[in-house]
C-alpha positions as CSV (number, residue, x, y, z in Angstrom):
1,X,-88.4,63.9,-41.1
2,X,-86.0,61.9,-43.3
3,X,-83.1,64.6,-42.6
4,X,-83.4,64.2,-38.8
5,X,-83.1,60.6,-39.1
6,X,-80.1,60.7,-41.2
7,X,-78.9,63.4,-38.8
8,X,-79.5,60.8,-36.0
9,X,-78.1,58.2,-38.2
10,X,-74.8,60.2,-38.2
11,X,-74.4,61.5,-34.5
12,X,-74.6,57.5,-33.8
13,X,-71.9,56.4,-35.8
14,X,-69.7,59.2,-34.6
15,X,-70.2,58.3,-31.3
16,X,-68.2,55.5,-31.9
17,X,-64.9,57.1,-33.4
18,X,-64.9,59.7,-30.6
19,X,-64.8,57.1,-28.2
20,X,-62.1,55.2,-30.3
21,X,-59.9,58.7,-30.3
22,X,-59.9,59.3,-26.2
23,X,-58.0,55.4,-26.5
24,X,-55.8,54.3,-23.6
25,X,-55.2,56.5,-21.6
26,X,-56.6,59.5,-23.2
27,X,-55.2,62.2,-21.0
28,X,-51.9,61.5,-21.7
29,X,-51.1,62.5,-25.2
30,X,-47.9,62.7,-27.4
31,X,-46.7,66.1,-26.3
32,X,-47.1,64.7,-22.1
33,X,-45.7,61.4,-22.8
34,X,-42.6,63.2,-24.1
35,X,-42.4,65.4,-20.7
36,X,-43.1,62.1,-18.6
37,X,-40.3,60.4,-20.6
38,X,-38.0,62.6,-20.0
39,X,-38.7,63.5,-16.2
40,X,-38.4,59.5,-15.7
41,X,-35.2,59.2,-18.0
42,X,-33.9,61.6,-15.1
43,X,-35.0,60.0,-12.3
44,X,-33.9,56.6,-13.8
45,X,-30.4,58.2,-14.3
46,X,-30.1,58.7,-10.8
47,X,-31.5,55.9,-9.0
48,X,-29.5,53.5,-11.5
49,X,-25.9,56.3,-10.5
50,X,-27.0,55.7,-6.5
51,X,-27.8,51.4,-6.5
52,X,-24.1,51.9,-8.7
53,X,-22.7,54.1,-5.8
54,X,-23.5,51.8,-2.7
55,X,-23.1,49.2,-4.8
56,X,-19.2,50.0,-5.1
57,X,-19.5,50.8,-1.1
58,X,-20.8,47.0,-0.7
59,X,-17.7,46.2,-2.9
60,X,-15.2,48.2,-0.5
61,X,-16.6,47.0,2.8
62,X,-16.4,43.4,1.2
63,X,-12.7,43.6,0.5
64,X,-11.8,45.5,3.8
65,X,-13.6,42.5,5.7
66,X,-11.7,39.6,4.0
67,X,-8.8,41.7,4.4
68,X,-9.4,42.2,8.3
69,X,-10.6,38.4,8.5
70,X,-7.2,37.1,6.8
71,X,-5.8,39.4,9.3
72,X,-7.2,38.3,12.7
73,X,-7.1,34.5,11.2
74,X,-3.5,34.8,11.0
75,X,-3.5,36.4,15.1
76,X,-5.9,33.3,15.9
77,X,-3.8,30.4,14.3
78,X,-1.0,32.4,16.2
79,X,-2.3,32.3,19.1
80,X,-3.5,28.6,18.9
81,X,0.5,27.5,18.1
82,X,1.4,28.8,21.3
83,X,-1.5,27.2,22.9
84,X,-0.5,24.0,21.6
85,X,3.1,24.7,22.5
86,X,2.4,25.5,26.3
87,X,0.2,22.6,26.4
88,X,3.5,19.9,25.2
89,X,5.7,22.0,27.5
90,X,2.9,21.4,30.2
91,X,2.4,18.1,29.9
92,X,6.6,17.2,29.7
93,X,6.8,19.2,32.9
94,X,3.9,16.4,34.3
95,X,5.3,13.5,33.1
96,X,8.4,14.5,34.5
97,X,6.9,15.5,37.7
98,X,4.9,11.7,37.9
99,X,8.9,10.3,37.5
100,X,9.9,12.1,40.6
101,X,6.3,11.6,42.3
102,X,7.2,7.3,41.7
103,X,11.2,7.9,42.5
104,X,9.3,9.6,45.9
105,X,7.2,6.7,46.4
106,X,10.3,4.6,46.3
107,X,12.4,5.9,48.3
108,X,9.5,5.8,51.4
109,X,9.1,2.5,50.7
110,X,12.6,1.6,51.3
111,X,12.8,3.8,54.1
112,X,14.7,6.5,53.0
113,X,12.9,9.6,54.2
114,X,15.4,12.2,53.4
115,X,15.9,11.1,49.7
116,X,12.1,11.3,49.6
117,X,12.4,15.0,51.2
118,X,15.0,16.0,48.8
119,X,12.7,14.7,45.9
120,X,9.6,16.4,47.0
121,X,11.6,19.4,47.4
122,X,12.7,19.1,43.8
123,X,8.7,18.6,42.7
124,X,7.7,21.9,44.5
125,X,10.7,23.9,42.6
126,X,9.5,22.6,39.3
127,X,5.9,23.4,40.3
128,X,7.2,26.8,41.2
129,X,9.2,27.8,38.5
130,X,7.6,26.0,35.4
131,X,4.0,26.0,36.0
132,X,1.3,28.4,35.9
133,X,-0.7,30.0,38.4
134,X,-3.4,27.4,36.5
135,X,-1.3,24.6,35.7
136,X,-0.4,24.7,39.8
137,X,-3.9,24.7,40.9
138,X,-4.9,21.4,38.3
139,X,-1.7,19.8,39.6
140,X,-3.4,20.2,43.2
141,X,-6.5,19.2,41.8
142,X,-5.1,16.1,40.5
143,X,-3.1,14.9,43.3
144,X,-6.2,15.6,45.9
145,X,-7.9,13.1,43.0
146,X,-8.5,9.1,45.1
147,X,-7.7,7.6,42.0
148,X,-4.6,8.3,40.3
149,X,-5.7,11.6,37.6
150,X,-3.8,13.9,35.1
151,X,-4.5,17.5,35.7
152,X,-5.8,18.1,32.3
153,X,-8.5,15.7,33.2
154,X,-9.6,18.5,35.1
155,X,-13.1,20.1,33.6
156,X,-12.6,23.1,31.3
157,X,-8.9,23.2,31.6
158,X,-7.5,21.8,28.2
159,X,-10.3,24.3,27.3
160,X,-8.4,27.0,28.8
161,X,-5.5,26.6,27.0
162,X,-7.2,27.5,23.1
163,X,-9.9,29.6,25.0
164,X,-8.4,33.5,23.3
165,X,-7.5,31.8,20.2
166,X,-11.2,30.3,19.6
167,X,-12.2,34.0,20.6
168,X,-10.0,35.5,17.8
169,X,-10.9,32.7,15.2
170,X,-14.4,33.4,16.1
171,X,-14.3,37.1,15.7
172,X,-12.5,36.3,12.2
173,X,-15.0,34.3,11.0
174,X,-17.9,36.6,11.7
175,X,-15.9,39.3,10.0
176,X,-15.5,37.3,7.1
177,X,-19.5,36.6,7.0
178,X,-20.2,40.4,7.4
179,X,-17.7,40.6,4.0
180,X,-19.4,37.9,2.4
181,X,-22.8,39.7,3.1
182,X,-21.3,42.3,1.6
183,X,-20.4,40.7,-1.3
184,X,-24.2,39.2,-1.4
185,X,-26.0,43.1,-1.8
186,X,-23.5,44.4,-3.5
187,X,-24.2,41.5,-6.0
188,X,-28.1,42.7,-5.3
189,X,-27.3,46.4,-6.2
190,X,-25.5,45.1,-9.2
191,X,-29.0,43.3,-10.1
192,X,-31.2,46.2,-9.4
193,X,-28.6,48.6,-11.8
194,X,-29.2,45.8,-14.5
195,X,-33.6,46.6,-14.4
196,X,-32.6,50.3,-14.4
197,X,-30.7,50.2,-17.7
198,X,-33.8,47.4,-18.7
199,X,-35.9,50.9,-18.0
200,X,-33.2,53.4,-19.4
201,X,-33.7,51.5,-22.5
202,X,-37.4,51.2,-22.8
203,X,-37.9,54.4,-22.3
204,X,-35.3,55.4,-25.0
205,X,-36.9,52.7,-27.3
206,X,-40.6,54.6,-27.1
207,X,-40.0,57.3,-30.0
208,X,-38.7,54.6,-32.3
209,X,-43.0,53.3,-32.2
210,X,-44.9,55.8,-34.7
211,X,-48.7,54.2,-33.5
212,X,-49.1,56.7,-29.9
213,X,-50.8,53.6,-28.3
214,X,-47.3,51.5,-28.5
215,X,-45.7,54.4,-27.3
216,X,-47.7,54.6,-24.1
217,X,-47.6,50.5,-23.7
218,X,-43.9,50.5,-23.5
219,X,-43.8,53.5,-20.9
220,X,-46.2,51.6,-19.3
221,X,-43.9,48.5,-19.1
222,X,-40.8,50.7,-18.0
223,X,-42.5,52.1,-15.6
224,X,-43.5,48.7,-14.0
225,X,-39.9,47.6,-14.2
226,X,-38.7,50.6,-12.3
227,X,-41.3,50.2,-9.6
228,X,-40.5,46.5,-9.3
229,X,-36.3,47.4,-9.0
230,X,-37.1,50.7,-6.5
231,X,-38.6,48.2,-4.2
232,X,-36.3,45.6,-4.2
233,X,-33.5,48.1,-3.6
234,X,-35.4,49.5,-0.7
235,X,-35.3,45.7,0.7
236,X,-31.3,45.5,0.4
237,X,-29.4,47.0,3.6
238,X,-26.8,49.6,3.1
239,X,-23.1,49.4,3.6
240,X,-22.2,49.3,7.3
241,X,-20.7,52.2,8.5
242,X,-22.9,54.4,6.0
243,X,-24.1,57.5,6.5
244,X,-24.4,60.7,4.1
């Protein structure tokens, strides 16, 4: 009876050190966590080569944008100077039209029809040969006006005149904020390459612990890091234009 209960005695305190050797994670053991390592260095390798890779795409399209923006900018301001030019030649040819319109205006009031013939006549040639098909029709518009108006108090026509340059500065600008998105998740993919090499050196760190259970902790850890970057980088869009 005493050696079965010493038996007994010892099958309990055993119990304890066999549960103490399964540990964490007891199915993974030195020779696995090797394999593991290595088949998630590779992996590791390539996702942190691919976020580089689009990455540098982001950094192309970026440059190719503010090159295309400076670009167009430099059509739009063009084409605004030439608006701006038309409009002081325009408004020269209406001042000098209102001098002829008052010279008209005199000469019926003193009578003198056929000077006031010969200066209308001179009004439609100017009309004619130095205004636009535009310009003509807010010059009508004007002088239909009761009160005395200016043509380019007509609604949406000094509008007109910097309409296609607004449409090129506008199509600069949005090509510039496509390049500065670019520059934004290629910044992004620059972040995510940052926790793969985090993870690249964890999991080149393990072998240097000699306790197993410090081994699997940090593979643990590397493994949450490259989990948290793969997800990010699946949030950040790829280069416009991209396709394999």
């Amino acid at each position: 009876m005493i050696v079965m209960s010493e038996n007994t005695e010892n099958k309990t305190e055993n119990k304890p050190a066999e549960t103490k050797k399964k540990g964490f994670l007891p199915w993974l053991d030195e020779n696995r966590l090797e394999m593991v390592i290595a088949i998630f260095l590779g992996i590791t390798a390539l996702l942190t080569a691919w976020a580089t890779w689009i990455g540098s795409l982001h950094g192309g399209n970026q440059a190719t944008n503010y090159t295309t923006s400076n670009n167009i900018s430099a059509d739009g301001n063009s084409r605004w100077n030439e608006a701006s030019q038309q409009y002081m030649q325009d408004l020269m040819v209406w001042n000098s039209i209102v001098d002829y319109m008052t010279e008209m205006e005199i000469a019926e009031m003193e009578g003198d029809q056929d000077k006031a013939d010969l200066i209308n006549a001179k009004i439609q040639t100017i009309i004619y040969d130095s205004c636009s098909d535009s310009f003509a029709e807010a010059i009508e518009w004007a002088l239909d006006q009761e009160e005395w108006a200016s043509p380019f108090d007509m609604e949406g026509y000094m509008d007109s005149y910097y309409e296609d340059a607004l449409a090129v500065l506008d199509e600069a600008q949005a090509v510039l904020e496509q390049g500065q998105e670019d520059n934004a998740n290629g910044d992004r993919f620059g972040l995510v390459t940052v926790i793969y090499s985090l993870v690249l050196f964890l999991l080149g760190i393990v072998g240097i612990f000699k306790n197993l259970p410090n081994r699997k902790i940090v593979f643990i850890v590397s493994v949450v890091f490259l989990l948290v970057g793969f997800i990010y980088m699946l949030t950040i869009p790829l280069p416009q234009g991209f396709h394999l």
